[in-house]
VOVEX-694090 format. One line per 5 residues: number of its first residue (from 1); for each residue x, y, z negated of C-alpha. Coordinates in Angstrom, 3 decimals. Each point is the difference from the previous one (the first is absolute). Example, Ala and Ser with C-alpha at 12.3 -4.5 7.8 and 13.67 -1.06 7.14 Angstrom:
<mibas>
1 = 12.300,-4.500,-7.800 | 1.370,3.440,0.660
</mibas>
This chain:
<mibas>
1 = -110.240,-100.315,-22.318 | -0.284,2.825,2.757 | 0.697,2.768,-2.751 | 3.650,-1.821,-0.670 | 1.257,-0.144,2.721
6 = 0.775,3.249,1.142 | 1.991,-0.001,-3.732 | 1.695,-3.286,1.109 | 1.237,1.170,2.926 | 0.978,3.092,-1.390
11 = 2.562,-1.680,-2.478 | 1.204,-2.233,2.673 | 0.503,3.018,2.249 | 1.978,1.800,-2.817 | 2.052,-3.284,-0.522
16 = 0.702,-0.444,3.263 | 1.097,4.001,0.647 | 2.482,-0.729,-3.318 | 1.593,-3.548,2.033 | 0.322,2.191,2.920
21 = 1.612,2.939,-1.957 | 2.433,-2.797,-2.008 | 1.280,-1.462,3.415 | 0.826,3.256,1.254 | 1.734,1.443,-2.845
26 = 2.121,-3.658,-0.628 | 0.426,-0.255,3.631 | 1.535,3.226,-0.143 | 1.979,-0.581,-2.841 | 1.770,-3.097,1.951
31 = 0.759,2.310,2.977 | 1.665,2.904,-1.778 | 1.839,-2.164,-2.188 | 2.561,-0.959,2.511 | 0.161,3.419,0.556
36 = 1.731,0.300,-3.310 | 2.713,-2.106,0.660 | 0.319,1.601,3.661 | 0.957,3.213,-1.508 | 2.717,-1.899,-2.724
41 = 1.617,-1.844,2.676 | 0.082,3.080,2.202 | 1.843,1.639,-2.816 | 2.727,-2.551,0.202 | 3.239,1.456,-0.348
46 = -1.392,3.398,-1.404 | -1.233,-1.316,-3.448 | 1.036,-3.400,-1.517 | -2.732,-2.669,-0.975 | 0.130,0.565,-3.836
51 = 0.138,3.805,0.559 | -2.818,-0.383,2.191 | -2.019,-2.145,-2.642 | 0.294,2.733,-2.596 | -0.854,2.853,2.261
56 = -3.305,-2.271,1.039 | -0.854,-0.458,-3.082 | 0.534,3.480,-1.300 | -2.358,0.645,2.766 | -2.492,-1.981,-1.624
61 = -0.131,1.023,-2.719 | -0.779,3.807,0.888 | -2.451,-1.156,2.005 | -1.613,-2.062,-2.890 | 0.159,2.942,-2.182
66 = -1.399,1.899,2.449 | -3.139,-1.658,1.321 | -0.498,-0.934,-3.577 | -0.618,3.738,-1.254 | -2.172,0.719,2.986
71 = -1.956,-3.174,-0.998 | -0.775,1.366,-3.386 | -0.430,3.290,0.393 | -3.307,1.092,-0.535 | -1.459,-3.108,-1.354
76 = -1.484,-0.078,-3.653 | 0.312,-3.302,-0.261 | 3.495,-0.697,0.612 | 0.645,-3.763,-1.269 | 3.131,-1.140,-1.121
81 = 3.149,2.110,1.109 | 2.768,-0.544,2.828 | 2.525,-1.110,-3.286 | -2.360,-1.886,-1.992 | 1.811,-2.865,-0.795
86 = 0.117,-2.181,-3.064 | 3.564,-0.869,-1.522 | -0.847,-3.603,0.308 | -0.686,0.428,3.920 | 3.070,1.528,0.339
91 = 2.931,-3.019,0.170 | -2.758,-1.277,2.563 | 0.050,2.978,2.816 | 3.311,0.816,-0.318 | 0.908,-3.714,1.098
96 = -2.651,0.366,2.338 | 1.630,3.274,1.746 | 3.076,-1.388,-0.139 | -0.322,-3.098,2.328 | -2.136,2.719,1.843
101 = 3.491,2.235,0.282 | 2.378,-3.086,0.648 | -2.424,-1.068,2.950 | -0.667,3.593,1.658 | 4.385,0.357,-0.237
106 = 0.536,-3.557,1.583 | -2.358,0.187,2.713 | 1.542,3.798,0.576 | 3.280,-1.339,0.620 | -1.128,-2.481,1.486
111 = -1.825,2.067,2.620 | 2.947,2.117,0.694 | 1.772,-2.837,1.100 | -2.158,-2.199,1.696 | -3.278,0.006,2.612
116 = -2.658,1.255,-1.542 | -2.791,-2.175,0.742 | 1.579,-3.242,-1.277 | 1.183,1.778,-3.375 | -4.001,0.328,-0.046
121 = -0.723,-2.995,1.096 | 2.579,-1.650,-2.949 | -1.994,2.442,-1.976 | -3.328,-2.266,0.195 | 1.647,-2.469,-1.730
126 = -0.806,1.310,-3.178 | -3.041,-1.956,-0.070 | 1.943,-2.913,0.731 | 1.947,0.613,-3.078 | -3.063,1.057,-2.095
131 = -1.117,-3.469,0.859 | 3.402,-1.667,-1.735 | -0.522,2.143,-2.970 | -3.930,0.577,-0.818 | 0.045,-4.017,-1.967
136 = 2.469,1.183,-2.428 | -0.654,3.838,0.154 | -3.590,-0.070,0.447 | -0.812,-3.445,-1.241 | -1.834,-0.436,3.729
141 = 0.717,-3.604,1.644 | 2.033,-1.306,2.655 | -1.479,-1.854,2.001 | 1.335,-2.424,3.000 | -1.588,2.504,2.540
146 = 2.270,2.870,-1.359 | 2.926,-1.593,0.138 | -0.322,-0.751,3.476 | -0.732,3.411,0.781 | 3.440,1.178,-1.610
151 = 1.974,-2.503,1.469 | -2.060,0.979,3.431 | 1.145,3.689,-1.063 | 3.506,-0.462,-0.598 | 0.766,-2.120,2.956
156 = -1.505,3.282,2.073 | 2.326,1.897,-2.333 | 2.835,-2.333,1.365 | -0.852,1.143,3.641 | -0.107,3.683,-0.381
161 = 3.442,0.389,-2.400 | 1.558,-1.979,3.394 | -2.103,1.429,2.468 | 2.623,-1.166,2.922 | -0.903,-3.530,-1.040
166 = 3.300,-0.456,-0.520 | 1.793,-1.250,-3.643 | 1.080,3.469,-0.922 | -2.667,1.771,-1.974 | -0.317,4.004,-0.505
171 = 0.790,0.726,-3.401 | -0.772,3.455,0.031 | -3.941,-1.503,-0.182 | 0.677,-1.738,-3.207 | 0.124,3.108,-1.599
176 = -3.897,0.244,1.007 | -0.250,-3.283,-1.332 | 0.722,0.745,-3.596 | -2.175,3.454,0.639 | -2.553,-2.441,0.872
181 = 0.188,-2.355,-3.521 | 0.426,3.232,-2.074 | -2.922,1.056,1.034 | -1.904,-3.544,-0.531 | 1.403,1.121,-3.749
186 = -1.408,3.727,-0.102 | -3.863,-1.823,1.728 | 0.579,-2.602,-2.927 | 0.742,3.230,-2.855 | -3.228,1.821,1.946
191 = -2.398,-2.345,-0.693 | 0.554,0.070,-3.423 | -0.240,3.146,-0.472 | -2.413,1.739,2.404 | -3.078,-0.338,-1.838
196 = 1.174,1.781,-2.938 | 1.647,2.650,1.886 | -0.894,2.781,2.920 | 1.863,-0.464,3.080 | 0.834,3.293,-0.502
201 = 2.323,-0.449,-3.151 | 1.459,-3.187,1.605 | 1.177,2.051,2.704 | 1.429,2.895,-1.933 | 2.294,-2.834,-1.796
206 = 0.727,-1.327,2.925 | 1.064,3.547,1.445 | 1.550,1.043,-3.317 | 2.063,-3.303,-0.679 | 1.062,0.238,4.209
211 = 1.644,3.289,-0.540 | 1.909,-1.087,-3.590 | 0.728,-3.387,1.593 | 1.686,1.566,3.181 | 1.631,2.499,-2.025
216 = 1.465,-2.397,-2.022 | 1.388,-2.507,2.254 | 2.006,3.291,2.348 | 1.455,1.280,-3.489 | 1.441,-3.481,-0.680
221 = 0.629,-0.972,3.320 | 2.479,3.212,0.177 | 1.756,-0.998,-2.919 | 0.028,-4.120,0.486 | 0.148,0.079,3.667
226 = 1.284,3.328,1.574 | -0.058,0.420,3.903 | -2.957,-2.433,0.133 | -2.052,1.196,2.163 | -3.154,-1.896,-0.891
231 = -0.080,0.339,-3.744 | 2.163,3.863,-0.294 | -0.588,3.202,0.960 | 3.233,-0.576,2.322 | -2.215,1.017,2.980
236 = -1.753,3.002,-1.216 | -3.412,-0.288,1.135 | -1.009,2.928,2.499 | -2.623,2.464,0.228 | -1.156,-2.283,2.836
241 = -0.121,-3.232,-1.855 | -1.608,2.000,-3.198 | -3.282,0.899,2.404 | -0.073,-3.388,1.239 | 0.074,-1.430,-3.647
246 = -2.785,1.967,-1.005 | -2.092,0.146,2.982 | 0.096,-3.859,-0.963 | -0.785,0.008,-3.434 | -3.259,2.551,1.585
251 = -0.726,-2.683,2.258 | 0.119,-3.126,-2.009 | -1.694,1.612,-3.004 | -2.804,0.877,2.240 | -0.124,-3.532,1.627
256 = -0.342,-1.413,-3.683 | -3.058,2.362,-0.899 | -1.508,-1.366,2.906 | 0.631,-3.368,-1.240 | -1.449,0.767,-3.330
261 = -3.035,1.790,1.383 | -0.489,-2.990,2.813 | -0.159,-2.752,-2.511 | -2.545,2.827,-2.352 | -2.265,-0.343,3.063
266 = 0.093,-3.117,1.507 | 0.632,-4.205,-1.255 | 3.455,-0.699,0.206 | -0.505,-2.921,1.912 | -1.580,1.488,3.141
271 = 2.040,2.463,0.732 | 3.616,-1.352,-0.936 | 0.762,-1.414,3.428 | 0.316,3.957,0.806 | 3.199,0.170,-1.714
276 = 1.277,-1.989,2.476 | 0.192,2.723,2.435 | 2.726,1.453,-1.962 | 1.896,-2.992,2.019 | -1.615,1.083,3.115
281 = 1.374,4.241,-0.803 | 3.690,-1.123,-0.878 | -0.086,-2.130,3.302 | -0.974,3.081,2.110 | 2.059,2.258,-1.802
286 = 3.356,-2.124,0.446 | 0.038,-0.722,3.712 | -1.488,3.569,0.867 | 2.069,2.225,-2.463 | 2.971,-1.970,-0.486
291 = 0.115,-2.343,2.335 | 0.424,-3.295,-2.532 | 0.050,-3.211,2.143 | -2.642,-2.289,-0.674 | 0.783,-4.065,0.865
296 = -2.541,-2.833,0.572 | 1.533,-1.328,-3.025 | -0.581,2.407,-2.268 | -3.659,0.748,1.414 | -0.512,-3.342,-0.439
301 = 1.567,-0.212,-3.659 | -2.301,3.028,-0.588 | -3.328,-1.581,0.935 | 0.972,-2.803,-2.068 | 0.249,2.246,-3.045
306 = -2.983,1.791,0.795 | -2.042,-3.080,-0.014 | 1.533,-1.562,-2.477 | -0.778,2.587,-2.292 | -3.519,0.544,1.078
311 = -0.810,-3.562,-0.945 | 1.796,0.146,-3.311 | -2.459,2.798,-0.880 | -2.728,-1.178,1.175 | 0.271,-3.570,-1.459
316 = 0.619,2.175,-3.534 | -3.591,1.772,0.569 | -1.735,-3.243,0.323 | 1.400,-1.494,-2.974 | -2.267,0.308,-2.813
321 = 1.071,1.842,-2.981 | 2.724,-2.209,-2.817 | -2.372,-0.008,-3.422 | 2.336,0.331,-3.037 | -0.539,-3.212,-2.134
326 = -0.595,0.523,-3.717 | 3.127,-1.475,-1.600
</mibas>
């Protein structure tokens, strides 16, 4: 018994070094992540949201490229490639990528426009939403404790869109909103798909389909809807608003690979509640940089969110798994 237990507490050691290591790298995921949409919202004015969402996402996608040749070089064994990707897979990601590119160009606009830390905070709700969809999506159940925990949500939701506590509410964070339930669709599309395909392919569609996407909509948006300065190239983006843009796409990229290699390294369930401090960045970030007024109200509607959500996932990883009956 005396000769294991050096071993033993070697393993434990090593397990405990790789929670450590996940907690760092996700916690530091959540703080630079805000960071993103500091540098989009700074660029307000000097690049439009949509041209912004293209120029993040062509970002991306050298960076994907990139990292993914350094990866690889060198190694015999090289595995499947950075485009291996069956036809059949293919209707799949490119959904997937595009609620991922609707989301990312909603909650850019929508952080142009509005404080920063309660677009972020509307942001959360995707789990919210993930909750409406996963027993028709997912075939996971609702259950009574869910449902209170959305209606929990969106009543918090109805205290930081009118932060004043007054009747009018702040449009403008709608738009975050929708980013928010878009994304509930691409988290939906990712579980689906991410154990048949590297993170690393995902991404480069995502990047890809972002740049064709944003193309897209500016080309037809100058012929459909000239002088709009949302959707056109009416307000030609700057050499100013271009560095922002991809100084973005740098950062959030990063932030995801941080993600990815978190969750390689530690359970997903212990170190979540870092992600939270993505909340925590935006706040300091909007009353220090740009001075975004923060109300009672709308901390309050935040909390409510926060916990909301927290208890929504947390009920869902005590449930035990739904067994498939025979038919």
């Amino acid at each position: 018994m005396s000769d294991r237990a050096p071993s033993d507490a070697g393993v434990g050691g090593a397990e405990n070094h790789q929670l450590r290591k996940g907690a760092v790298l996700l916690g530091s995921a959540a703080v630079l992540f805000p960071v993103k949409d500091a540098l989009i919202k700074a660029g307000a004015g000097e690049v439009s949201a949509i041209a912004a969402t293209g120029i993040y996402f062509f970002a991306q996608t050298l960076l994907i490229v990139t990292v993914s040749k350094l990866a690889r070089r060198g190694k015999s064994d090289r595995g499947p490639g950075l485009y291996a990707v069956g036809w059949g897979q293919l209707s799949g990601i490119l959904g997937r990528s595009l609620a991922l590119v609707t989301s990312v160009a909603l909650f850019f606009a929508a952080v142009q426009a509005a404080p920063i830390a309660l677009c972020v905070v509307l942001f959360t709700t995707n789990a919210l939403f993930l909750v409406l969809l996963a027993p028709w999506l997912l075939n996971e159940p609702l259950t009574a404790c869910k449902l209170m925990c959305v209606a929990c949500g969106f009543a918090g939701v109805g205290l930081v869109m009118a932060p004043s506590g007054q009747e009018t509410v702040d449009w403008r964070l709608g738009l975050a909103l929708a980013s928010a339930f878009s994304f509930a669709l691409y988290l939906v599309a990712t579980k689906r798909l991410a154990h048949d395909i590297q993170a690393s392919t995902l991404m480069l569609s995502d990047g890809l389909l972002g740049s064709l996407a944003a193309a897209v909509v500016l080309a037809l948006g100058d012929l459909l809807a000239p002088g709009n300065a949302v959707i056109t190239l009416a307000t030609v983006p700057t050499a100013a608003g271009i560095t922002l843009a991809m100084l973005a796409g740098a950062v959030g990229t990063l932030s995801s690979m941080l993600v990815i290699k978190a969750m390689r390294l530690a359970p997903a369930s212990v170190i979540a509640p870092l992600g939270y401090l993505e909340i925590v960045s935006a706040a300091a970030i909007g009353a220090f940089i740009f001075r975004d007024p923060l109300t009672f109200a709308a901390v309050a509607g935040a909390a409510l969110i926060v916990m909301s959500c927290w208890v929504a996932s947390s009920s869902t990883k005590r449930e035990p798994p739904v067994q498939k009956q025979d038919p």
